[in-house]
Backbone as a ProteinNet text record, in pm:
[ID]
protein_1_A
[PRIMARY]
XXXXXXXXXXXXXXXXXXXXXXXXXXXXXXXXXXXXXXXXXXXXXXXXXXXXXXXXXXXXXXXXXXXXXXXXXXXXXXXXXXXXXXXXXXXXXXXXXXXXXXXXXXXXXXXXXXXXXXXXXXXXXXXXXXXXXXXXXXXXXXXXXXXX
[TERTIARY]
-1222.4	-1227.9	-1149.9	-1203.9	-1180.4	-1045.4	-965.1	-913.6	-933.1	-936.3	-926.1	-864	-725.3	-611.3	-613.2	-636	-671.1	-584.8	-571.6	-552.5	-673.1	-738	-831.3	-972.3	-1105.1	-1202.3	-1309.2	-1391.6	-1438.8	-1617.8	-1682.2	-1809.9	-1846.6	-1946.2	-2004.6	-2058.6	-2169.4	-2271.8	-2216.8	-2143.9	-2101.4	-1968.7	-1871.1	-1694.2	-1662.7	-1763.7	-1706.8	-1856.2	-1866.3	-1958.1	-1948	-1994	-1974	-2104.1	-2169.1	-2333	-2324.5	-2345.1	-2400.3	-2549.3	-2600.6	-2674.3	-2772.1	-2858.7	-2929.8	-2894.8	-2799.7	-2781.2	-2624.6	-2609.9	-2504.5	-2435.5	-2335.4	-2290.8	-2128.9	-2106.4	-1964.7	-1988.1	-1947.4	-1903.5	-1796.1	-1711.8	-1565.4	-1580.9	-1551.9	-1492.2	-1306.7	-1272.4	-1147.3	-1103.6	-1043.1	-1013.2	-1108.2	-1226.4	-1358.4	-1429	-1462.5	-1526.1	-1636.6	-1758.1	-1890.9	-1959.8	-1956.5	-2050.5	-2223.1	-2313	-2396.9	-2444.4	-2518.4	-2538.5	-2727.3	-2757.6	-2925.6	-3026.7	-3054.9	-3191.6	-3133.9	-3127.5	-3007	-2917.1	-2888.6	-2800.7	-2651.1	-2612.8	-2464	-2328.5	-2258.7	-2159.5	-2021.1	-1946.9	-1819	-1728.4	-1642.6	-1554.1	-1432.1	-1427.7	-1266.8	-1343.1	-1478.9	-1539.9	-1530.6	-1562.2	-1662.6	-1475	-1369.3	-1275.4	-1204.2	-1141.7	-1090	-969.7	-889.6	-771.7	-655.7	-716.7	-622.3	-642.8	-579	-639.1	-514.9	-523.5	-431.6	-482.7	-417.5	-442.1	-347.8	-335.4	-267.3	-224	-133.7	-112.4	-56.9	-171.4	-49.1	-15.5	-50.5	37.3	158.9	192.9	262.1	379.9	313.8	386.3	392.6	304.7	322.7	256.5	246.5	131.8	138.5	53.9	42.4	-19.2	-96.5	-150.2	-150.2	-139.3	-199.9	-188.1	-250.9	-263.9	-260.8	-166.7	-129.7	-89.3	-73.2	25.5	134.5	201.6	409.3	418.6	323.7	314.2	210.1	238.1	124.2	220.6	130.6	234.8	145.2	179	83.1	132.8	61.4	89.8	80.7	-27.4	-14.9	-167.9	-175.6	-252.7	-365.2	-427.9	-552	-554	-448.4	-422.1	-324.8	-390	-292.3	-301	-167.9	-167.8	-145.2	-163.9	-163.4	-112.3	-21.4	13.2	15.4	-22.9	-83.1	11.5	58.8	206.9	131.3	69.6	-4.1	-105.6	-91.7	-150.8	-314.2	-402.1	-529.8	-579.1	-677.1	-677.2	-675.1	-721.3	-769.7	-760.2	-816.7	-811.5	-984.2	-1055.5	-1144.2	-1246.8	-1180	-1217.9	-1251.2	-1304.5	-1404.8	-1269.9	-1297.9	-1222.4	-1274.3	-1312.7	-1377.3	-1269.1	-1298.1	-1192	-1283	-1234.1	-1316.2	-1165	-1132	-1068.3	-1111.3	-983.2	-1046.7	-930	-996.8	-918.7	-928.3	-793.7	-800.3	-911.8	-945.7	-1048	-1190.9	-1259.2	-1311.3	-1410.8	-1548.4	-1643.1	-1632.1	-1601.8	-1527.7	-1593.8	-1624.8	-1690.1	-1598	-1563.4	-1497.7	-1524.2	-1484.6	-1474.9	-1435.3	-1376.3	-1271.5	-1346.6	-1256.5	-1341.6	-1207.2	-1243.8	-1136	-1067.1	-940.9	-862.3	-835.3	-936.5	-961.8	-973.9	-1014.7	-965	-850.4	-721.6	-611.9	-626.6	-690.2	-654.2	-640.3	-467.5	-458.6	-464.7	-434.2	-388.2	-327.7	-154.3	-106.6	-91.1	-169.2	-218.1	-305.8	-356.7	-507.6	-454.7	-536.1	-546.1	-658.1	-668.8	-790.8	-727.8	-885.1	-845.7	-975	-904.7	-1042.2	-1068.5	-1190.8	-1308	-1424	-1376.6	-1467.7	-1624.2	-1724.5	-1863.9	-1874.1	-1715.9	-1741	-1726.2	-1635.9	-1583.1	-1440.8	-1376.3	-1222.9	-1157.8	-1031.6	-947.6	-878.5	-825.6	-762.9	-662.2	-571	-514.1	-569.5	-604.9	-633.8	-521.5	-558.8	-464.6	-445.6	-558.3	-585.8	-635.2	-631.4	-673.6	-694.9	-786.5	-850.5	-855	-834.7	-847.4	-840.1	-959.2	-1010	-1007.6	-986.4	-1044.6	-1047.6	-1199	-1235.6	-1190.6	-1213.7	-1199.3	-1153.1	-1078.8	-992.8	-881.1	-768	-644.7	-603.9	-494.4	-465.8	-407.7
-3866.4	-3732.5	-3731.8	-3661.3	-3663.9	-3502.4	-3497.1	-3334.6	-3337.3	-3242.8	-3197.6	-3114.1	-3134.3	-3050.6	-3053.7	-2884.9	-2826.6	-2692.3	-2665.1	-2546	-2461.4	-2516.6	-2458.3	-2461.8	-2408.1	-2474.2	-2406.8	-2510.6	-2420.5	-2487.9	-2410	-2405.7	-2502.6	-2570.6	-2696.7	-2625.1	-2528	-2467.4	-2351.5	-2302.3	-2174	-2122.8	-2107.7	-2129.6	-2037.7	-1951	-1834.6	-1829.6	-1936.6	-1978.4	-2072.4	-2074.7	-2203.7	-2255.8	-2323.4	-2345.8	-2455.2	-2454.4	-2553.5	-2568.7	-2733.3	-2772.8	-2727.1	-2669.9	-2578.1	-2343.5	-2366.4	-2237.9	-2176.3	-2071.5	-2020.4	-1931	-1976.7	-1911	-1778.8	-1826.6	-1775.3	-1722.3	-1667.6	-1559	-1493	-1540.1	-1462.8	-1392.7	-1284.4	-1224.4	-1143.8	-1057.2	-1026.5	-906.1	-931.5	-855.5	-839.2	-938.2	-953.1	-1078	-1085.1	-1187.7	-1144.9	-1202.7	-1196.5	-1355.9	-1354.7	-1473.6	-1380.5	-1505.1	-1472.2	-1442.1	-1353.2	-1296.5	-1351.1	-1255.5	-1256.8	-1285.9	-1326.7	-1386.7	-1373.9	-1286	-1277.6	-1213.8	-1109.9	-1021.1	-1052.7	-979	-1035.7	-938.9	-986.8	-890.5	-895.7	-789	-825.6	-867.3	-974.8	-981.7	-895.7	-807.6	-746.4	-568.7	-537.8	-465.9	-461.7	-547.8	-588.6	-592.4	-584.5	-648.6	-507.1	-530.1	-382.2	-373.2	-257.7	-257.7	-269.1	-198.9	-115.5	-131	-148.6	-158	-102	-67	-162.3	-58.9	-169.3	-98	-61.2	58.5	120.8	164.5	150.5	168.3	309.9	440.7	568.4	596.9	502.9	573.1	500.4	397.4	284.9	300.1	439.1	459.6	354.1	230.7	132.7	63.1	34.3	-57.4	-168.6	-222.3	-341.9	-475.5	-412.8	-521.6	-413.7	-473.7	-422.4	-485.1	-418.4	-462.1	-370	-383.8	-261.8	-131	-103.8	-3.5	11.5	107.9	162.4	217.3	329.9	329.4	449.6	518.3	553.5	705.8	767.3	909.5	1006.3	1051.1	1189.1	1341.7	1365.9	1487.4	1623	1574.3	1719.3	1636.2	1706	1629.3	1586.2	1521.2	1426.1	1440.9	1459.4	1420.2	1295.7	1263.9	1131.7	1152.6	1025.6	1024	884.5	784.4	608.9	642.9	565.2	580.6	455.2	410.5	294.8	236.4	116.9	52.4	47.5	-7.3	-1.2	107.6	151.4	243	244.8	318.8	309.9	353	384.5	396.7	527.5	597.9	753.3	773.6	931.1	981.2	964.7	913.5	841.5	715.4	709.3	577.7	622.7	503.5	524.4	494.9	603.5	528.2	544.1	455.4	455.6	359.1	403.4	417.1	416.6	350.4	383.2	380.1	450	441.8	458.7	370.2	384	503.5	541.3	667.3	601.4	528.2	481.1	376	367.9	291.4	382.1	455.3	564.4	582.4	541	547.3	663.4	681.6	779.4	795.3	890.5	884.5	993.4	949.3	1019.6	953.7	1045.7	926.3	1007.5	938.3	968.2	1056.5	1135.4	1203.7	1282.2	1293.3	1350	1485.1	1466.9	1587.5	1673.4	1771.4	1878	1803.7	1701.8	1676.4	1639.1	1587.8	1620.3	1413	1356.8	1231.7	1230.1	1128.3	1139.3	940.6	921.8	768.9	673.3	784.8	736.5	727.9	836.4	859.4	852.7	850	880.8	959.2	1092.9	1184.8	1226.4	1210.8	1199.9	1233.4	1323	1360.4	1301.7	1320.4	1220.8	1337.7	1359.2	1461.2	1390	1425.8	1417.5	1439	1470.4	1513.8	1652.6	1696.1	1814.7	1959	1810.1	1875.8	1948.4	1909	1883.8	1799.6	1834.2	1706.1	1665.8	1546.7	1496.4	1368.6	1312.6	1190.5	1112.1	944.8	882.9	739.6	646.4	536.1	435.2	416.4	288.6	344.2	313	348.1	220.9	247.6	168.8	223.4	195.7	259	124.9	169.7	41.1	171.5	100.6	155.8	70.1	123.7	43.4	113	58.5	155.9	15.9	116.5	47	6.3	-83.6	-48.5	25.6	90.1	127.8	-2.8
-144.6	-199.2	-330.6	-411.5	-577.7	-585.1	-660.9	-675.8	-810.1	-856	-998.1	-1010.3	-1139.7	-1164.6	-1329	-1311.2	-1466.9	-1503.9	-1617.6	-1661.9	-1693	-1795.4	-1844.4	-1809.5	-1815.4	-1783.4	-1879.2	-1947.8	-2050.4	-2077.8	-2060	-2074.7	-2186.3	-2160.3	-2265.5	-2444.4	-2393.9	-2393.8	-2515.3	-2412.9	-2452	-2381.8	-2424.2	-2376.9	-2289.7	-2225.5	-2114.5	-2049.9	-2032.6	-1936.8	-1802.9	-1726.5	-1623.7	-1552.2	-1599	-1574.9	-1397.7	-1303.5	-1224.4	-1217.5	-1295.2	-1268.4	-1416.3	-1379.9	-1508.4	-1470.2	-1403.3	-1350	-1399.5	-1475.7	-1535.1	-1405.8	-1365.9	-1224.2	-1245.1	-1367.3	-1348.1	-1520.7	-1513.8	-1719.6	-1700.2	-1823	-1818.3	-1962	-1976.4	-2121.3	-2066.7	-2198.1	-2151.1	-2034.1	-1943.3	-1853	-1721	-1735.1	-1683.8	-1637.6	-1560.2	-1498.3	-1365.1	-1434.7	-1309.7	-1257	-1141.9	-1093.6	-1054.3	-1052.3	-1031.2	-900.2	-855.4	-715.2	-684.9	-652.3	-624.8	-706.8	-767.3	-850.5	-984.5	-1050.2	-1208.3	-1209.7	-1062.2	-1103	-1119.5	-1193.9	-1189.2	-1125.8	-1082.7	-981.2	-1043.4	-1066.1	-1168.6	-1019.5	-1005	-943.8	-937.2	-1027.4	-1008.6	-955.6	-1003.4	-915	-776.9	-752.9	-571.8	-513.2	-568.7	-450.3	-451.6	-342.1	-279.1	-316.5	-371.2	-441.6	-343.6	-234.1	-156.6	-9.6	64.6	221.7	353.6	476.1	561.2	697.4	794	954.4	967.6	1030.5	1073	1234.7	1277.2	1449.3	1472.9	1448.3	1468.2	1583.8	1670.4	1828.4	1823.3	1709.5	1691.8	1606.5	1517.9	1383.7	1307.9	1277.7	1226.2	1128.1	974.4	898.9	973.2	1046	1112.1	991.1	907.2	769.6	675.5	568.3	372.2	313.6	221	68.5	-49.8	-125.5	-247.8	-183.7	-64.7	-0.6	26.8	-8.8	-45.6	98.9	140.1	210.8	300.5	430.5	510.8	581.1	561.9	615.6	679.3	783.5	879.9	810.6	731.2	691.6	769.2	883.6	959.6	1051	1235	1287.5	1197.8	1199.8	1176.4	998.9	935.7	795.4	745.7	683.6	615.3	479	451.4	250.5	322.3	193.3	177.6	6.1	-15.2	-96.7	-200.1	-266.3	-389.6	-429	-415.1	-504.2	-643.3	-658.2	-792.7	-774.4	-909.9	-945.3	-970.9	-930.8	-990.4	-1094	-1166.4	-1322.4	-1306	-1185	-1251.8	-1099.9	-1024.5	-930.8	-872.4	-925.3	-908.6	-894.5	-733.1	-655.7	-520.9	-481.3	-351.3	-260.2	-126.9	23.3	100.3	206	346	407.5	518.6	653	824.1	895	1014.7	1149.5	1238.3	1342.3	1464.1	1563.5	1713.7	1789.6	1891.4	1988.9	2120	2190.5	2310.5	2313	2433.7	2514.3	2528.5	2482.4	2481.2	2374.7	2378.7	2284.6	2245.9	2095.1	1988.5	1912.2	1796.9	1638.7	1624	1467.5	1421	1246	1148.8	1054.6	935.9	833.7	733.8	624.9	603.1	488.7	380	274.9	151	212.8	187.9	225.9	114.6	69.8	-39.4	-173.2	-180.5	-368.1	-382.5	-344	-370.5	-404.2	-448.6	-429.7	-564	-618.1	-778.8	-760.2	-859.3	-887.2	-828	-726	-661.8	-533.2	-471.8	-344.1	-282.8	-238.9	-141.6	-12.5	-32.9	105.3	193.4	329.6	395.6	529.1	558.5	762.9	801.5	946.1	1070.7	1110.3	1124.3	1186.6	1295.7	1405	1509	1483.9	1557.8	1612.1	1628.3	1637.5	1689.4	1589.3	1453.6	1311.2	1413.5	1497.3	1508.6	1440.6	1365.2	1335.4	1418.1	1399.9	1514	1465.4	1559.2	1486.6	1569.8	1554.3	1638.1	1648.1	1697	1739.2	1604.6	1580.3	1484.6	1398.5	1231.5	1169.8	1004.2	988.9	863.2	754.3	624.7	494.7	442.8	330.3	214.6	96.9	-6.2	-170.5	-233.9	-314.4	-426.5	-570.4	-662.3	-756.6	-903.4	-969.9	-1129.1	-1113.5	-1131.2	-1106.3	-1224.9	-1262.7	-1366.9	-1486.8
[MASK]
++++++++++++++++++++++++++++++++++++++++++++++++++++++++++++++++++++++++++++++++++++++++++++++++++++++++++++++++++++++++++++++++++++++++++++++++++++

C-alpha cells in the first residue's frame, strides 16, 4: 500500500479542478468547494453539511451528542431553544428534528416556535397528532443553513 503526503493538490488542466480518469469530480474556488453528484450535477459541500446538530435526553436533562451547540434549554412544556456556538449567517436556516416518547408508538414532530429563530438560537415546540404540545424523552435537532 502506497500513502500520499501533500499539502497542496492542484489540477493538471485547470488549478481548481480535480479530474478522475476523464471525469472532473471535485472544483474548489474561494470559500467553496463542489464534488460531482448525479450525471453533471454538482453539490456544494459546505451546503449539503449540517451546521448544527445534537440528541438530546429530556427525561435525562442531558446533551448526550453535538455539534456547534453551547447549549439546549426547555423554555416552557414542549418548547425548546438550542443555542449555536457559532453563529449562522442570518436567522434563516432550515431545522428538522424528530423525537421519541417512552416505549409507545408516538408522532409528534418539530415545528418553529413563532419566528423567534435569530442567528444564535434556534426555537421550536413538539406538537403531537392531536396539535398538543408536549415534552418528550429524546430529542433530535439538525440545521442546515450559512455559518456566519
Amino acid at each position: 500500500m502506497s500513502t500520499v503526503i501533500l499539502d497542496t493538490i492542484t489540477g493538471k488542466s485547470t488549478a481548481t479542478t480535480i479530474t478522475i480518469g476523464s471525469t472532473p469530480v471535485v472544483s474548489a474556488s474561494a470559500n467553496s468547494m463542489t464534488i460531482r453528484g448525479e450525471g453533471t450535477a454538482q453539490t456544494s459541500i459546505q451546503q449539503g453539511l449540517a451546521k448544527c446538530w445534537h440528541l438530546h435526553d429530556h427525561a435525562g436533562g442531558a446533551i448526550l451528542d453535538s455539534f456547534n451547540v453551547t447549549s439546549f434549554t426547555d423554555q416552557a412544556t414542549g418548547h425548546y431553544r438550542t443555542v449555536i456556538a457559532s453563529d449562522m449567517a442570518s436567522a434563516n436556516y432550515v431545522t428538522t428534528g424528530s423525537n421519541v416518547q417512552g416505549d409507545t408508538e408516538y408522532f409528534s414532530c418539530l415545528i418553529s416556535d413563532g419566528g423567534v429563530n435569530t442567528a444564535t438560537n434556534c426555537d421550536y415546540k413538539i406538537v403531537n397528532m392531536g396539535g398538543s404540545v408536549n415534552d418528550n424523552d429524546i430529542i433530535n435537532v439538525v440545521i442546515h443553513g450559512d455559518l456566519a
